[in-house]
C-alpha positions in Angstrom: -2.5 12.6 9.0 -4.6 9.6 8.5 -2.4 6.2 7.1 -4.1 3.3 5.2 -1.9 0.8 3.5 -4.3 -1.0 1.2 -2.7 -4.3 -0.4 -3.9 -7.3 -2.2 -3.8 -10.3 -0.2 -3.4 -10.8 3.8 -0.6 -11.1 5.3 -0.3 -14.3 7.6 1.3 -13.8 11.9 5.1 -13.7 11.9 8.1 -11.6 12.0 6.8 -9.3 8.8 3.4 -8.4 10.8 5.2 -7.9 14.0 7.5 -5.2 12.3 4.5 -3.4 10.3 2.9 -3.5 13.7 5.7 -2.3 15.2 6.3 0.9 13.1 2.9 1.5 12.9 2.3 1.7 17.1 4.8 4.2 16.9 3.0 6.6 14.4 0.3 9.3 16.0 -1.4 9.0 12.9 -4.4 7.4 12.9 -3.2 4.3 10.2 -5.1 1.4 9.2 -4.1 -1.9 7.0 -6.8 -2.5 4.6 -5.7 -6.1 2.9 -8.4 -7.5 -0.3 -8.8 -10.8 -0.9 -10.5 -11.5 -4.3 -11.7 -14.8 -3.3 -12.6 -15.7 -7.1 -9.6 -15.8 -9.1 -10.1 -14.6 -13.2 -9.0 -16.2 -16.5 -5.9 -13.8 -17.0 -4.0 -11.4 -15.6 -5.5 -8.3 -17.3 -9.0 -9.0 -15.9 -6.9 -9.8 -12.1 -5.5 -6.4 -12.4 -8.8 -5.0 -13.4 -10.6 -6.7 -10.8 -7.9 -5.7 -8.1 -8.0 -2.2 -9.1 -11.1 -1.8 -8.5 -11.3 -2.8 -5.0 -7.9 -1.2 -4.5 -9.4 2.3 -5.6 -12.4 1.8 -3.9 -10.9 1.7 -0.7 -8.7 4.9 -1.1 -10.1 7.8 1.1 -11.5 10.4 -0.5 -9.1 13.1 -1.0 -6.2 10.9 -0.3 -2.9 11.3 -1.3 -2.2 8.4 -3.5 1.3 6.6 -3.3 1.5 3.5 -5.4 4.3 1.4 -4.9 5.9 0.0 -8.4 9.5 -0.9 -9.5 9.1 1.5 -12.4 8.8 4.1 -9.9 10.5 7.0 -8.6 13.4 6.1 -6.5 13.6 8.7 -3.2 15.7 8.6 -0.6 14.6 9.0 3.3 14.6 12.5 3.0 13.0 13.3 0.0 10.3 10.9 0.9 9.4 12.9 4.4 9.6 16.1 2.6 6.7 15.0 0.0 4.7 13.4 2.9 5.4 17.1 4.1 4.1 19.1 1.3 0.9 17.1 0.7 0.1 18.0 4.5 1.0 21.4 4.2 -1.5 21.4 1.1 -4.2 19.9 2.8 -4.0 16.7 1.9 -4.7 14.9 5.3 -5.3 11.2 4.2 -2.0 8.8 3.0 -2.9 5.9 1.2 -0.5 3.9 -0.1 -1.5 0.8 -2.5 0.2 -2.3 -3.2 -1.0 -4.4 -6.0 -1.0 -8.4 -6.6 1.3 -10.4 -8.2 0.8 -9.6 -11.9 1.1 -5.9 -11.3 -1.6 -2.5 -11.0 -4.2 -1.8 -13.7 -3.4 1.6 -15.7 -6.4 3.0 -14.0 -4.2 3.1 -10.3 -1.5 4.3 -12.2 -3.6 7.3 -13.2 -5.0 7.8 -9.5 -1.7 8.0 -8.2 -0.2 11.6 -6.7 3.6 9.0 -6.8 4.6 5.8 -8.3 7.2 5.0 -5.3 10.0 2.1 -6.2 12.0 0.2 -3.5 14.6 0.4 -6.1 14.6 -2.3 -8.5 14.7 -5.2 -7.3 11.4 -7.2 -7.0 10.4 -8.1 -3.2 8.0 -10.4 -1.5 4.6 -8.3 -0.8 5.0 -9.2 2.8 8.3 -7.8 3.3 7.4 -4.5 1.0 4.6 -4.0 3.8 7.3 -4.4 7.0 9.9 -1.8 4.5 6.7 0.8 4.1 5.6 0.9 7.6 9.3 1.5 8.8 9.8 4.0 5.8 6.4 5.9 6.7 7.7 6.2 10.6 11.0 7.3 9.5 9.0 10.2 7.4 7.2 10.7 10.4 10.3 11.4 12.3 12.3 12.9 9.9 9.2 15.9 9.5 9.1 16.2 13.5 13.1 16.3 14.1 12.6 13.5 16.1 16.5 11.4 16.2 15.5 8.1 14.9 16.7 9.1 11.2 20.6 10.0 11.1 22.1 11.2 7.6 
């Protein structure tokens, strides 16, 4: 399985890079942070979201799964998150890429791209903690799938 995270905006040296780093060292997946910066910012949010979008879907693999983190999402525990990281790779899907949007939200057309809308329940969190939560989330599939004992029920 190959892993890109792609997210608007970078994410600056600390604590929140070390643990995505972390996580992600521990995967033997082949993973890859792919962070957009749209340099020019536009008049309102609906054109930002446009804009974002586009980049955001032209950086998805082709014939990646497609997780798209949202609040409005679906709400999986540990388990059932491994197991649908499971059946995409027992379907031949062999690329993850997981998409976080800016600040005012995803255009409709990620929505539509998406194979899952994944929520971290509902609260609302800082980007740069959602990516240090993924990565440890993604390893924790990772192990759960390979019975290795870092997850206990």
């Amino acid at each position: 399985m190959q892993l890109s995270i792609i997210a608007i905006g970078r994410m600056q040296r600390g604590p929140e890079q070390e643990l995505v780093d972390e996580y992600l060292r521990r995967l033997p997946w082949k993973s890859a942070i792919i962070e957009i910066d749209i340099k020019k910012q536009a008049a309102n949010a609906a054109e930002r979201k446009a804009r974002e979008a586009e980049k955001l879907l032209a950086a998805v693999p082709d014939g990646a799964a497609v997780i798209v983190l949202d609040e409005r999402g679906k709400t999986l525990n540990s388990r059932a998150f491994a197991k649908q990281i499971d059946e995409w790779q027992s379907t031949g899907f062999n690329n993850l890429a997981i998409l976080i949007g800016g600040a005012d939200g995803l255009d409709a057309s990620v929505y539509k791209r998406a194979n899952l809308k994944l929520a971290f329940g509902a609260l609302t969190w800082p980007h740069m903690l959602v990516r240090a939560m993924l990565a440890e989330q993604i390893y924790r599939a990772w192990s759960i799938n390979t019975g290795h004992p870092y997850h206990r029920d």
